[in-house]
Backbone as CSV, one residue per row, in Angstrom:
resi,resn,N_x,N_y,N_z,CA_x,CA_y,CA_z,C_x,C_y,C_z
1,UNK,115.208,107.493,72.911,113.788,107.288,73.203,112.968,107.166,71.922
2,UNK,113.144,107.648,70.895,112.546,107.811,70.082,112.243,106.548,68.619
3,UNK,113.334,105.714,69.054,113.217,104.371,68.636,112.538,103.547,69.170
4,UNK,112.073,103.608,70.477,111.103,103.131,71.494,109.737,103.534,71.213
5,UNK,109.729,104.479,70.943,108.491,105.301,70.749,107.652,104.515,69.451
6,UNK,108.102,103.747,68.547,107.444,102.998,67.257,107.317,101.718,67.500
7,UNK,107.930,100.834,68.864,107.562,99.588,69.271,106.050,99.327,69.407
8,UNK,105.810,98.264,69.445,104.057,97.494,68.979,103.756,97.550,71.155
9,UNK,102.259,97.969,71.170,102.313,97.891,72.664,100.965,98.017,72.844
10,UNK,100.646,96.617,73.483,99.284,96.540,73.754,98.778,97.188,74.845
11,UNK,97.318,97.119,74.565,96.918,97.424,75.870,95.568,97.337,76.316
12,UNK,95.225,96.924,77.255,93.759,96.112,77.311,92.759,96.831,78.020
13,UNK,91.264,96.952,78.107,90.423,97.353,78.675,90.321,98.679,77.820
14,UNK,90.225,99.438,76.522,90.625,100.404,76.020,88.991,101.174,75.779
15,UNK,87.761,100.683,75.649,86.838,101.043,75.943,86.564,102.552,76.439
16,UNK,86.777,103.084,77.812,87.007,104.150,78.152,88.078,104.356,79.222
17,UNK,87.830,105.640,79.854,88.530,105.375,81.020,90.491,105.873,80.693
18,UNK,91.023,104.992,81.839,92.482,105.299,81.974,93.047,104.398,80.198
19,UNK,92.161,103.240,79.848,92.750,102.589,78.966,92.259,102.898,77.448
20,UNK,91.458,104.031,77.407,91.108,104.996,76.260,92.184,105.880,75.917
21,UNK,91.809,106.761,77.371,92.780,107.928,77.152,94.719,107.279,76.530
22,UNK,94.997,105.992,77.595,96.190,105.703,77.280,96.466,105.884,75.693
23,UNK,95.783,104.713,75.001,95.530,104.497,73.531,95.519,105.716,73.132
24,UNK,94.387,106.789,73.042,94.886,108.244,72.224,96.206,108.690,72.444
25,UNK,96.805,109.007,73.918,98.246,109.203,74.261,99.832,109.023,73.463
26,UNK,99.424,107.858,73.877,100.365,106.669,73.088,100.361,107.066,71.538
27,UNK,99.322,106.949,70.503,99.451,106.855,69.517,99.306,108.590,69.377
28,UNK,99.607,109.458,69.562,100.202,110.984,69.587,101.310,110.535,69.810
29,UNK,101.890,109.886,70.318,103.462,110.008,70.694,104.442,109.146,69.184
30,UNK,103.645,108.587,68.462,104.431,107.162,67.966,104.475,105.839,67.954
31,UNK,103.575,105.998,69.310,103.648,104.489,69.803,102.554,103.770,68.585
32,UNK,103.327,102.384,68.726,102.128,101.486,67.543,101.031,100.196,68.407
33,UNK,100.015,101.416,68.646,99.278,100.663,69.523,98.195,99.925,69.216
34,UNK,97.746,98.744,69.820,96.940,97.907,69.986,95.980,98.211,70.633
35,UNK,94.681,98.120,70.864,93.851,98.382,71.756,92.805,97.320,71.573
36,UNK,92.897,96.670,72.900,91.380,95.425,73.446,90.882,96.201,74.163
37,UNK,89.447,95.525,74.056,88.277,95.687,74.333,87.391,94.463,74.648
38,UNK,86.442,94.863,75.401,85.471,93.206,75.802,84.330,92.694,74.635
39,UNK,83.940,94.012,74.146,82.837,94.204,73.223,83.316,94.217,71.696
40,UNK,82.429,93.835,71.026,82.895,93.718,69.593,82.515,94.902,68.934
41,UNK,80.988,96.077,69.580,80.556,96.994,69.225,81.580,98.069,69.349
42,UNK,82.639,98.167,70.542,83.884,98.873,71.007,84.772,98.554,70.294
43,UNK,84.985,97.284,69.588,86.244,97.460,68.357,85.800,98.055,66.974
44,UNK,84.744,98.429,67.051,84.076,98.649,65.698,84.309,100.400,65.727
45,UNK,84.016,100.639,67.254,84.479,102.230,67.454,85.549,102.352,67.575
46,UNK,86.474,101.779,67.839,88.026,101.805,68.290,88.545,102.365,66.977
47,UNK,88.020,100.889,66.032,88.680,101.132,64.545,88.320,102.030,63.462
48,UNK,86.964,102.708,63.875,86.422,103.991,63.458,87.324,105.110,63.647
49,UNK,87.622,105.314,64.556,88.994,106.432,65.307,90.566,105.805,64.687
50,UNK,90.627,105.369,63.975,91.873,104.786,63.283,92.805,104.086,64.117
51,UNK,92.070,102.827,64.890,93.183,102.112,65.990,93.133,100.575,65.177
52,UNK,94.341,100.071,65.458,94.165,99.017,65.720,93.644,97.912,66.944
53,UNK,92.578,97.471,66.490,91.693,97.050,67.737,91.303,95.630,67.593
54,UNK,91.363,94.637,69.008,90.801,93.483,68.771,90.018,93.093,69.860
55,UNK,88.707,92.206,69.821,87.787,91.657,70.851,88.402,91.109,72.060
56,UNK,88.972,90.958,72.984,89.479,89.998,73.970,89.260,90.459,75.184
57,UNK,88.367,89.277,75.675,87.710,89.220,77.204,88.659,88.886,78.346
58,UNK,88.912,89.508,79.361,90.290,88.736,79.925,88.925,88.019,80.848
59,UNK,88.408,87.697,80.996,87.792,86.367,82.084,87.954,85.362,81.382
60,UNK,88.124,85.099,80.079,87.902,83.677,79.063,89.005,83.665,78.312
61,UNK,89.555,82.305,78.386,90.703,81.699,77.791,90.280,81.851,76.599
62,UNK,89.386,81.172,76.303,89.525,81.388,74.710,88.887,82.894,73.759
63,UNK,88.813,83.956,74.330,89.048,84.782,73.834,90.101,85.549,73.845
64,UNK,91.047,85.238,75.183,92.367,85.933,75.610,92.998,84.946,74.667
65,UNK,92.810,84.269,73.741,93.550,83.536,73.049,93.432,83.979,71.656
66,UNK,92.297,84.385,71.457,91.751,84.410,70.095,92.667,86.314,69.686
67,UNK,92.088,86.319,70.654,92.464,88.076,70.699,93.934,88.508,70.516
68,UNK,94.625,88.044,71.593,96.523,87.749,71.464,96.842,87.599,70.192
69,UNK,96.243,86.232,69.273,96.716,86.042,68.098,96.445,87.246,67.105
70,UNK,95.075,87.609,67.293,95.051,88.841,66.078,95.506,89.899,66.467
71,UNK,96.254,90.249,67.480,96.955,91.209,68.068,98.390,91.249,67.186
72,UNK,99.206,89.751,67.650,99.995,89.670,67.536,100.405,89.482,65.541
73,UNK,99.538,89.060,64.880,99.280,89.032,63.808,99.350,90.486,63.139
74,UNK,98.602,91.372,63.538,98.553,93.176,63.495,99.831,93.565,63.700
75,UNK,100.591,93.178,64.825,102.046,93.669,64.831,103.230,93.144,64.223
76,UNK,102.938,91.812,63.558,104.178,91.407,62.928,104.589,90.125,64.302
77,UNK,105.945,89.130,63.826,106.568,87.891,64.228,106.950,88.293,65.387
78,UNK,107.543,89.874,65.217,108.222,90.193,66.475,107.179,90.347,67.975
79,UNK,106.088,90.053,67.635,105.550,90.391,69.058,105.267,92.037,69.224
80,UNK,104.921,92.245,70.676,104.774,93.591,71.390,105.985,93.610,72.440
81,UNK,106.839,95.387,72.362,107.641,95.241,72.736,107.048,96.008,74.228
82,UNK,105.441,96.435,74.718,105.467,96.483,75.818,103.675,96.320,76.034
83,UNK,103.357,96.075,77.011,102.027,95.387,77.397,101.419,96.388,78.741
84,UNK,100.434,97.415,78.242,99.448,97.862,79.872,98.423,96.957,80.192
85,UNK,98.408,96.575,81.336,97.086,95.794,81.811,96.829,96.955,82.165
86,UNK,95.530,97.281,81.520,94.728,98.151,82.396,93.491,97.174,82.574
87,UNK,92.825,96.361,81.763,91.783,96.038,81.863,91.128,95.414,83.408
88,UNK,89.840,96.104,83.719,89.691,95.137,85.404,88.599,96.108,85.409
89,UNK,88.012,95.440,86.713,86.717,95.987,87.789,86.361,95.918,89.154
90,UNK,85.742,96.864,89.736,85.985,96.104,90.918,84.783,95.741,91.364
91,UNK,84.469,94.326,92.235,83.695,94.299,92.824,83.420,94.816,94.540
92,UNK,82.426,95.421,94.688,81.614,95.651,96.355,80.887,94.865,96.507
93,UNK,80.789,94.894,97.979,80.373,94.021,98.898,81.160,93.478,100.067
94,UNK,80.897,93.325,100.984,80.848,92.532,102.299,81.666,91.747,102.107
95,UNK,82.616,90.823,102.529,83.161,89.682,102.324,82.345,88.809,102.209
96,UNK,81.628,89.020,103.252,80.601,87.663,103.818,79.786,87.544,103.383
97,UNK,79.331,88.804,102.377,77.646,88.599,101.762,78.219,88.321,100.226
98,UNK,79.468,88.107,99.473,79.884,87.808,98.633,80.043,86.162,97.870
99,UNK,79.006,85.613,97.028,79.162,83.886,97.064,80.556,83.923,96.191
100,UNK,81.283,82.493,96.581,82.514,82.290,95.653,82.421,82.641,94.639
101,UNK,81.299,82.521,93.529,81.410,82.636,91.931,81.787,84.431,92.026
102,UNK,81.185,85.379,92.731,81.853,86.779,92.411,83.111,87.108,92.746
103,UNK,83.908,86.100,93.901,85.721,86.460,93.539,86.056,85.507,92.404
104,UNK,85.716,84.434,92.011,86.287,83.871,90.976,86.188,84.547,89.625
105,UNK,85.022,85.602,89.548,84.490,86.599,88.273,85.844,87.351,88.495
106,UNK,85.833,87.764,89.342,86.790,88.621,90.324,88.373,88.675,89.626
107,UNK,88.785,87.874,89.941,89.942,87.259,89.836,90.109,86.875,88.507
108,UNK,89.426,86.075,88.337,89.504,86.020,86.767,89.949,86.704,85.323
109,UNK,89.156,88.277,85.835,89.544,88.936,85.207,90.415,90.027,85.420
110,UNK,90.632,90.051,86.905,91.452,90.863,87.149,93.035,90.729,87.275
111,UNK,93.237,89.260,87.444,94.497,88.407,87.890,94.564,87.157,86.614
112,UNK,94.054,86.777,86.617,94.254,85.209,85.790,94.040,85.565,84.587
113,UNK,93.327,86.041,83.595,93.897,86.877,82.494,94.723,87.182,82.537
114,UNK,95.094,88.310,83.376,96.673,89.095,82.816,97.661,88.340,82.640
115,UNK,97.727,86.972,84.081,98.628,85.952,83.902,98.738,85.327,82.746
116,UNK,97.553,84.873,82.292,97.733,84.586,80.562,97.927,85.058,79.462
117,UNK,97.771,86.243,79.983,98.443,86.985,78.781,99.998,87.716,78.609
118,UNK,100.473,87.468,80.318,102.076,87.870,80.177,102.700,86.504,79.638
119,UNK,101.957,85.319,79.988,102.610,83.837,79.415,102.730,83.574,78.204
120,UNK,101.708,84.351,77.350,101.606,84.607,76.129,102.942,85.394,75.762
121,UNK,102.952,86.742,76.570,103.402,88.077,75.465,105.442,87.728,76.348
122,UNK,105.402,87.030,77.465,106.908,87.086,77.976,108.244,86.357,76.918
123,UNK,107.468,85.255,76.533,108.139,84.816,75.219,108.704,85.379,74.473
124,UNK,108.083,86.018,73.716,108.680,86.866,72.313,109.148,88.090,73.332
125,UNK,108.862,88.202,74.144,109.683,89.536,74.538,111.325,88.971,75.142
126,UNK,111.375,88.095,75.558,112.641,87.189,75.727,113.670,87.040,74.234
127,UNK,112.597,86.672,73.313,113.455,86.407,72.243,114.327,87.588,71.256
128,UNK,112.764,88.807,72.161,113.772,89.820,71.449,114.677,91.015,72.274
129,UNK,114.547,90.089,73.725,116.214,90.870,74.620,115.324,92.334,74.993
130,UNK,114.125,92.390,75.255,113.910,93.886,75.234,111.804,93.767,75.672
131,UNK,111.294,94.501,76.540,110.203,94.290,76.757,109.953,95.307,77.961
132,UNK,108.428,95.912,78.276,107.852,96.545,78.930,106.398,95.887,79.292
133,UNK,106.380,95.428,80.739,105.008,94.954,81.171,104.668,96.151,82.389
134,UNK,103.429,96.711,81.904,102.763,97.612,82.983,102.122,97.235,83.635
135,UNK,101.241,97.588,85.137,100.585,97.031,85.424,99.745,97.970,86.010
136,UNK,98.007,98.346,85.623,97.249,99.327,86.121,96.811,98.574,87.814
137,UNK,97.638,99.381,88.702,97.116,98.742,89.898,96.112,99.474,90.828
138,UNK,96.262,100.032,91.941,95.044,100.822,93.068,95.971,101.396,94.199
139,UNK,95.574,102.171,94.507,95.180,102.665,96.341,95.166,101.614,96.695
140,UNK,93.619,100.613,96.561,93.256,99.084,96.903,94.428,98.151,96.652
141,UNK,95.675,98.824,95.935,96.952,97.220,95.949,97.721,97.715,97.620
142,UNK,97.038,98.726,97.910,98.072,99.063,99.076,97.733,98.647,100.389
143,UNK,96.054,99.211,100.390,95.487,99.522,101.867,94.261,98.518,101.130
144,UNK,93.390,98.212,102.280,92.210,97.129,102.302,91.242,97.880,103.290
145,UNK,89.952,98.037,102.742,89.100,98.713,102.771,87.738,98.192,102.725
146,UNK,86.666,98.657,103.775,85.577,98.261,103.967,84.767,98.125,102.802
147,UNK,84.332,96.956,102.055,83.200,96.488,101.493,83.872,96.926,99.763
148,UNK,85.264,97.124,100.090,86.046,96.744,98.443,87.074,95.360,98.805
149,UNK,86.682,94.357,99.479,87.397,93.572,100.166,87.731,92.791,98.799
150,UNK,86.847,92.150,97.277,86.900,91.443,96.434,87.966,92.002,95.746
151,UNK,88.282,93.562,95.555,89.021,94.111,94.567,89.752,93.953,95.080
152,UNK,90.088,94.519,96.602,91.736,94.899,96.721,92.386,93.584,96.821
153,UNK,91.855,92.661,97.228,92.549,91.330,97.232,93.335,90.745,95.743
154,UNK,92.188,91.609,94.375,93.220,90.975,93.336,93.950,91.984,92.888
155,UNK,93.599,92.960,93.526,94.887,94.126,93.375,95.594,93.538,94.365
156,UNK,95.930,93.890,95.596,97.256,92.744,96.202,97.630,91.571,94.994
157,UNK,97.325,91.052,94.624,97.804,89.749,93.877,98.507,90.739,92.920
158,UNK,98.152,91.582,92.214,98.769,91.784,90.937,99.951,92.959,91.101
159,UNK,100.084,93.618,92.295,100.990,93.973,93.239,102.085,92.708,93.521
160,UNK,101.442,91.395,94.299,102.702,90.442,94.032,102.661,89.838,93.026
161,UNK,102.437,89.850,91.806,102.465,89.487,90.539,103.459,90.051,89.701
162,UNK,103.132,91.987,89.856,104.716,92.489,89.471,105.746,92.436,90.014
163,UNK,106.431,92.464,91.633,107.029,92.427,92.245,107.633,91.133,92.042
164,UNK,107.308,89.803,92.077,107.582,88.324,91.200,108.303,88.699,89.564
165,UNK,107.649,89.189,89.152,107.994,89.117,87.989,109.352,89.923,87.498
166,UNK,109.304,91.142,88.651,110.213,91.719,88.179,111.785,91.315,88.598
167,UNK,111.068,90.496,89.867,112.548,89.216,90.174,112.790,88.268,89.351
168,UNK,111.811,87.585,88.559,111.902,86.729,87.804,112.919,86.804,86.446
169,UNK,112.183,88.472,85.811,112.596,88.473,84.385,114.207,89.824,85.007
170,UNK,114.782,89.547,86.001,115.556,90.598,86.062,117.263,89.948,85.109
171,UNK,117.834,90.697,84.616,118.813,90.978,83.693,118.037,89.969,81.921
172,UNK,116.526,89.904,81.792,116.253,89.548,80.754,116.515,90.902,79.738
173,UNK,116.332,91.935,80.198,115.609,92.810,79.701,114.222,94.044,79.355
174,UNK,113.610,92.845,80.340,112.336,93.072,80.658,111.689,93.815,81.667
175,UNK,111.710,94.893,81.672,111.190,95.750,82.933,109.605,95.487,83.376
176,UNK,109.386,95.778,84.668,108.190,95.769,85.237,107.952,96.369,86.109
177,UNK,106.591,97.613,85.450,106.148,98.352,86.371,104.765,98.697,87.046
178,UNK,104.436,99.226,87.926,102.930,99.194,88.490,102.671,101.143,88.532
179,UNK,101.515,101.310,88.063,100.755,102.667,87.738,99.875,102.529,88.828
180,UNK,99.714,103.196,90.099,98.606,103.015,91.440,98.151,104.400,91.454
181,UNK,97.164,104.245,90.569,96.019,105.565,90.343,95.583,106.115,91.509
182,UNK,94.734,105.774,92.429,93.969,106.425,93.012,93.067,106.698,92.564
183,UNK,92.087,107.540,93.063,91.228,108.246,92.299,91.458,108.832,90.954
184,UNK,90.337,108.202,90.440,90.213,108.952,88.453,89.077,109.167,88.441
185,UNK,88.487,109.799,87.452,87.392,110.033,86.891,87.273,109.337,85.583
186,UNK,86.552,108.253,86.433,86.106,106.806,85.038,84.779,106.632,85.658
187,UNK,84.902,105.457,85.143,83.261,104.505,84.674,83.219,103.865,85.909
188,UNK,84.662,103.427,86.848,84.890,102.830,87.864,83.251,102.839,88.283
189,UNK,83.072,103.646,89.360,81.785,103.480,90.249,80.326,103.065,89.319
190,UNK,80.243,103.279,88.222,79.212,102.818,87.632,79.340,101.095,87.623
191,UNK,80.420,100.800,87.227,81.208,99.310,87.131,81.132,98.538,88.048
192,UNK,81.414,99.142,89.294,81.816,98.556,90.545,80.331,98.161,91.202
193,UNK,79.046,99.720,90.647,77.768,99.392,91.613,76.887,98.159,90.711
194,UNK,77.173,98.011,89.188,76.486,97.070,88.837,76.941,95.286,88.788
195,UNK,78.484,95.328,89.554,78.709,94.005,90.260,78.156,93.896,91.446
196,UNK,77.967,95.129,92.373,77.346,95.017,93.346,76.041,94.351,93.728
197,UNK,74.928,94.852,92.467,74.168,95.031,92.587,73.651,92.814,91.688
198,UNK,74.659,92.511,91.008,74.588,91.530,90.613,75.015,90.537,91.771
199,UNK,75.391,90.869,92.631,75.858,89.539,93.363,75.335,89.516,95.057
200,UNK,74.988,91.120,95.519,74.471,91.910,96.688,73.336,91.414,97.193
201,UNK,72.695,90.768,98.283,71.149,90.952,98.668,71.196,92.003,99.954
202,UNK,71.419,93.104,99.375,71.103,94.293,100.644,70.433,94.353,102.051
203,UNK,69.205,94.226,101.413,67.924,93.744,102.153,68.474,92.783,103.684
204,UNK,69.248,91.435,103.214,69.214,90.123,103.778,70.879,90.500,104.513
205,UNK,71.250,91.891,104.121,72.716,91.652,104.903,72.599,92.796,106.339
206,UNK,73.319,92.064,107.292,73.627,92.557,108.226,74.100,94.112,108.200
207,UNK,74.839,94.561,106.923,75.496,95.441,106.854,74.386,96.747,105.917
208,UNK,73.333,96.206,105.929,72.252,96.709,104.894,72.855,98.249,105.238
209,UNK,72.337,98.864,106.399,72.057,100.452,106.939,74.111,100.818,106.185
210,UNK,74.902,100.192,106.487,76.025,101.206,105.847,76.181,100.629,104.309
211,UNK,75.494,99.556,103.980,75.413,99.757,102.366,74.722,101.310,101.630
212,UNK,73.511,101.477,102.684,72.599,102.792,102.468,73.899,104.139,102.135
213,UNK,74.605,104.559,102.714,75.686,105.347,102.524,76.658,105.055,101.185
214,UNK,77.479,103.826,101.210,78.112,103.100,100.772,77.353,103.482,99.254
215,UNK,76.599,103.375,99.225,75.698,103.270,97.665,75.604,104.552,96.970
216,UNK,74.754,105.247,97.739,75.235,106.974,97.884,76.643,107.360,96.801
217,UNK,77.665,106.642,97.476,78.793,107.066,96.559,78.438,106.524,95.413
218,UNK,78.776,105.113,95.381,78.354,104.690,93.705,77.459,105.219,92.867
219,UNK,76.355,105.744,93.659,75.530,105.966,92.170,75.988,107.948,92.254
220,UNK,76.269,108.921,92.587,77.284,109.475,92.248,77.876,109.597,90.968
221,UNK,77.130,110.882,90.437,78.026,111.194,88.908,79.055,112.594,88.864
222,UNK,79.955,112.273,88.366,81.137,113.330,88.727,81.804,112.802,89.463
223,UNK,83.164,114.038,89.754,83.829,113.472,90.746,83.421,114.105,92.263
224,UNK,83.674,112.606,92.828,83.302,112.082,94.862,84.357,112.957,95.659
225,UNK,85.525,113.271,94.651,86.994,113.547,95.771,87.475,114.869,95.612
226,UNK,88.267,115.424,96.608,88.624,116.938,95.844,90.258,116.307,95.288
227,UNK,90.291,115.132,95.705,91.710,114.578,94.999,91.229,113.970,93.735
228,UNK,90.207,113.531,93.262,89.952,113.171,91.986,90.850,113.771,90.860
229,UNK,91.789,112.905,90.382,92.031,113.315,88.707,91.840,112.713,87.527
230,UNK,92.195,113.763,86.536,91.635,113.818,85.293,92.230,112.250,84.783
231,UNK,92.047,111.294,84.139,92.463,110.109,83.356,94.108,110.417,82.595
232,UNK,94.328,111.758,82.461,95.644,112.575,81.831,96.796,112.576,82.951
233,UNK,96.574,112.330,84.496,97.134,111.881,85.199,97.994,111.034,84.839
234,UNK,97.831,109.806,84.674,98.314,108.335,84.171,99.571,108.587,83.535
235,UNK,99.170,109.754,82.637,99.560,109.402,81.315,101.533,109.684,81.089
236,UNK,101.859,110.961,81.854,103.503,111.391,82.583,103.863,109.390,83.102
237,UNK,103.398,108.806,84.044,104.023,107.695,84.724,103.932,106.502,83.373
238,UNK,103.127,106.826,82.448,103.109,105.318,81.830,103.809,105.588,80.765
239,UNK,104.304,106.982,80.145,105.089,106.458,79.447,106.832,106.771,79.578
240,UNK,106.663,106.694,81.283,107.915,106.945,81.958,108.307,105.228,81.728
241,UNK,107.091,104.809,82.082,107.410,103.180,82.711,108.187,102.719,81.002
242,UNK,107.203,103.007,80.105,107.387,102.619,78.581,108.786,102.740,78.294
243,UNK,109.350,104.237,78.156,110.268,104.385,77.375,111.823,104.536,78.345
244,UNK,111.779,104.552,79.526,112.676,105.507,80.288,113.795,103.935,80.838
245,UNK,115.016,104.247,80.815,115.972,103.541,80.792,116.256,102.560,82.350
246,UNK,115.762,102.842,82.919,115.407,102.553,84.308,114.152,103.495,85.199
247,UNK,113.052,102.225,84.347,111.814,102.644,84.869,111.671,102.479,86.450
248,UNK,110.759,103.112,86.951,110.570,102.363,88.628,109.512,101.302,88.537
249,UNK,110.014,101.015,89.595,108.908,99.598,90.025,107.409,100.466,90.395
250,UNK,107.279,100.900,90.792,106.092,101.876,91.444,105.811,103.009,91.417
251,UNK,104.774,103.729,90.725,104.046,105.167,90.112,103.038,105.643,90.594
252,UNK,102.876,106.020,91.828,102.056,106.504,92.559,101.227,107.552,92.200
253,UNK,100.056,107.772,91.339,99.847,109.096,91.155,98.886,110.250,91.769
254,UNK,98.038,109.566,92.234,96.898,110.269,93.543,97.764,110.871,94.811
255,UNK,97.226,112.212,95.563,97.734,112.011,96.805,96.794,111.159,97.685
256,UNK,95.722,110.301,97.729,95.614,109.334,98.480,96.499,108.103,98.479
257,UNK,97.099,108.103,97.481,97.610,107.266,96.834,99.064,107.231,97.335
258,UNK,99.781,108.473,97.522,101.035,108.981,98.002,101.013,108.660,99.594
259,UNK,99.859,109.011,100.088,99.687,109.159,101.435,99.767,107.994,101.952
260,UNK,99.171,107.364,101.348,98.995,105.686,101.778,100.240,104.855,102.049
261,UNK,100.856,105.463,100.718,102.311,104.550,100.671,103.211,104.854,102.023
262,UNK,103.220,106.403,102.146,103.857,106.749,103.373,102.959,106.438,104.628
263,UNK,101.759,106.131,105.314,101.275,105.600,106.190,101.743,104.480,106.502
264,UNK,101.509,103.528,105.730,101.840,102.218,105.545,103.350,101.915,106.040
265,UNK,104.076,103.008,106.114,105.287,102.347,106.383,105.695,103.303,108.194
266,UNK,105.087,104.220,108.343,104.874,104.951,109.266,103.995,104.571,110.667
267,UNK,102.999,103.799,110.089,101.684,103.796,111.368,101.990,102.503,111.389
268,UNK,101.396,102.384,112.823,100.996,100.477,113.346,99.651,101.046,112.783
269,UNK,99.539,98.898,112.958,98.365,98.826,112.165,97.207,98.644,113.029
270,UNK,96.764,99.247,114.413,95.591,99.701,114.525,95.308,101.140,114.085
271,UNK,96.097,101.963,114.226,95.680,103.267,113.512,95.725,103.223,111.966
272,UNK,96.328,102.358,111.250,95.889,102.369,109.986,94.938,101.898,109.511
273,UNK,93.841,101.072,110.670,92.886,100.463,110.385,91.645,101.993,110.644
274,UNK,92.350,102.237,111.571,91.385,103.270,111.821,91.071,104.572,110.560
275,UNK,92.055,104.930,109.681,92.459,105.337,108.715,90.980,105.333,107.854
276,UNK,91.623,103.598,107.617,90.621,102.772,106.500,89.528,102.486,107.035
277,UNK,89.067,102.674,108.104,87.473,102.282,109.021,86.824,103.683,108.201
278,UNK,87.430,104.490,108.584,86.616,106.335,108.382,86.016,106.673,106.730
279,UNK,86.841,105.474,105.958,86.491,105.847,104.455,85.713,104.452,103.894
280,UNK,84.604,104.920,103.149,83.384,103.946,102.783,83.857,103.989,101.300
């Protein structure tokens, strides 16, 4: 393990949150980490704290481009020998009160980035017989839920994104795994209410009176759950996924999160709707 432990390993969205804490983690352990960010003011703090840090937006090609290179430049020819997507957001709202441009924001950065950036980073990890792609997924990659309809949909995608991939790159070398948090104590709900609130006409939706509740949670400081955990959660499964000789495909770490998985395979799906009706 411990030769593993000095491989180059990016990891995106590092700002705060699950993809902060990772970055401090990681680099306590050995690991030679990378850390993106959306903001240029956040690489300026990153690299204040002694990281290696670069600007890259995953909604825009040409910063997921610009960024990769000075990444990959920071680590040397060989590439990164393992990659966390953590970076993402989610959007609320209605399906129906949602215009196309907020799943394409959506998606964009939650799905079509990452895709460009495993197209980027699968290469050199091919060439060098050896590679780790993580993938920060949800509760929302499992179960689908009232008025998080934008997120969980590109969580599903990036759920079949690893599951693909890990058929794809199997006897490369290349493992692939998914981290399904659950509840944390992040920025999430601050994140989530100011897409809301960018794309939302409350007022004009049918669903106004359970937005009134619905909102309630978001603006909510602290933790909402008595299952809420600490961001240090994560941290046992990701660098199981990293270093461990036969990682799993799937890291469940919430018990909503646990529960779900076992519902899901247990209940028909009107009572699992009913499940997901009861939680806003």
């Amino acid at each position: 393990m411990s030769d593993k432990l000095m491989r180059p390993i990016l990891i995106t969205g590092c700002s705060s949150g699950i993809g902060l804490a990772s970055a401090l983690h990681l680099e306590t352990l050995g690991f030679n980490v990378v850390a993106s960010v959306r903001k240029p003011i956040d690489v300026q703090v990153l690299s204040a704290l002694g990281f290696k840090s670069v600007c890259m937006d995953t909604s825009d090609d040409r910063s997921i481009d610009g960024g990769l290179s000075s990444a990959i430049e920071m680590v040397g020819d060989g590439g990164f020998y393992g990659v966390f997507h953590n970076a993402g957001y989610g959007q609320s709202g209605a399906l129906e009160d949602l215009p196309s441009q907020a799943l394409m924001e959506q998606f964009n950065v939650n799905v079509v980035g990452v895709h460009q950036i495993n197209r980027r980073l699968i290469p050199l990890m091919r060439r060098s017989g050896a590679g780790r792609i993580v993938f920060n997924s949800s509760v929302l990659g499992l179960m689908a839920m009232r008025y998080r309809g934008a997120y969980a949909m590109s969580k599903f995608a990036i759920e079949a994104m690893a599951d693909t991939l890990r058929l794809e790159l199997r006897n490369s070398g290349i493992h692939v795994s998914l981290i399904e948090p659950g509840p944390i104590s992040t920025r999430f709900r601050s994140n989530s209410l100011a897409a809301f609130e960018r794309h939302v006409d409350v007022e004009k939706s049918v669903h106004c009176a359970a937005y009134i509740e619905f909102l309630k949670r978001l603006k909510k400081t602290g933790d909402t759950s008595q299952f809420t955990l600490q961001t240090s959660a994560c941290m046992p499964p990701l660098v199981d996924a990293l270093t461990s000789a036969n990682p799993k495909a799937r890291y469940p770490v919430t018990i909503p999160t646990k529960l779900v998985s076992l519902l899901k395979r247990i209940l028909p799906v009107g009572l699992l709707d009913q499940v997901a009706f009861k939680n806003l």
